[in-house]
C-alpha positions as CSV (number, residue, x, y, z in Angstrom):
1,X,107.3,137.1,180.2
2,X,109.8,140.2,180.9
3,X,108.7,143.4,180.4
4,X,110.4,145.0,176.9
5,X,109.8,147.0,174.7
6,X,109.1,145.6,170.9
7,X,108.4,147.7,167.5
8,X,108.3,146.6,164.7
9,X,109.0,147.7,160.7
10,X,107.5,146.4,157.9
11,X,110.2,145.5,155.0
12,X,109.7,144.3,151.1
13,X,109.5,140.4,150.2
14,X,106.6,139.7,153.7
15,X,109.8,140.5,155.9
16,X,110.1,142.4,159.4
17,X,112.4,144.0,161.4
18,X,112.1,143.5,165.1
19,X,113.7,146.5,167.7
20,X,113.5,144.7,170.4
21,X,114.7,147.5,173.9
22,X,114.7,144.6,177.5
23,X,115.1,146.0,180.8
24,X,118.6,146.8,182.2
25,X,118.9,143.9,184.2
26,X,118.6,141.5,181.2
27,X,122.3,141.3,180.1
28,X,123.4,141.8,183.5
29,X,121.4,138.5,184.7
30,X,122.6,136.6,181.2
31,X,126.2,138.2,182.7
32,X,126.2,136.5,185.6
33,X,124.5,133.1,184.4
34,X,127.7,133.3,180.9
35,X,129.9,133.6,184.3
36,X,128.9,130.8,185.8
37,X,128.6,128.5,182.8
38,X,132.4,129.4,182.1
39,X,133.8,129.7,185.3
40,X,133.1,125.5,185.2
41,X,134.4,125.4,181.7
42,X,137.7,127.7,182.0
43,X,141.1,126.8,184.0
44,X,142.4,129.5,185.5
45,X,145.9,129.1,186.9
46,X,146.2,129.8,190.8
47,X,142.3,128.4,190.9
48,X,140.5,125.3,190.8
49,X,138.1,124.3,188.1
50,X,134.8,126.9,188.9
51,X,136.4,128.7,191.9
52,X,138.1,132.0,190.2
53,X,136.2,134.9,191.3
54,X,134.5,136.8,187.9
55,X,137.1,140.1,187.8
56,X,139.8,136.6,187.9
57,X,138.2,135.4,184.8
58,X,137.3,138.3,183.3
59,X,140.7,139.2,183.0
60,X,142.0,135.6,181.7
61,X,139.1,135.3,178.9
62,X,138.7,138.6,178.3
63,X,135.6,140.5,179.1
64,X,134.6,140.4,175.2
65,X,134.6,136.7,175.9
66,X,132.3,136.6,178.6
67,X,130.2,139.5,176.6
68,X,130.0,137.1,173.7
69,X,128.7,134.0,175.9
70,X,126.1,136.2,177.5
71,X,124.8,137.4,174.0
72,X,124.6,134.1,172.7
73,X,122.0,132.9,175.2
74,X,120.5,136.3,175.6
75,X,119.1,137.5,171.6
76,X,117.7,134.0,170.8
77,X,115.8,134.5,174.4
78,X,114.4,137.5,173.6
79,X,113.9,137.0,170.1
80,X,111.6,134.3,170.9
81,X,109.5,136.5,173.2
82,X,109.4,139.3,170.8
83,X,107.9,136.8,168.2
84,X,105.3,135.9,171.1
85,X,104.7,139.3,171.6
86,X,104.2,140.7,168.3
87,X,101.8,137.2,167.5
88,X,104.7,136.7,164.4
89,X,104.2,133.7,162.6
């Protein structure tokens, strides 16, 4: 398990809000791992399929794009291990 950093606040109706603070590194790595998922995905004139270098792609998609993709696999990830964490049921 990575090390973060979880608190938690009791709200009305048996409900809790999670603050959940991961290392740097985290949305770098899930960065790099969204690149190479849609580097396969994307076609990028002047390349073939999974060969444009990330600033190439970045700047076809849109860095909001790649951003988005990262994010997507990243929260539920660390959601899960805040749950873990925190023993949440």
């Amino acid at each position: 398990m990575r090390s973060m950093k979880v608190t938690t606040e009791t709200l009305e109706d048996s409900q809790v809000a999670l603050n959940i603070e991961a290392e740097a590194g985290e949305l770098s790595k899930a960065m790099d791992d969204a690149y190479r998922r849609l580097v396969n995905k994307v076609s990028v004139p002047g390349f073939r399929r999974g060969k444009a270098p990330r600033l190439i792609l970045e700047q076809h998609i849109g860095k909001g794009a790649l951003l988005e993709e990262a994010l997507e696999e990243l929260i539920p990830r660390l959601y899960s291990e805040a749950i873990d964490l925190q023993k949440i049921e």
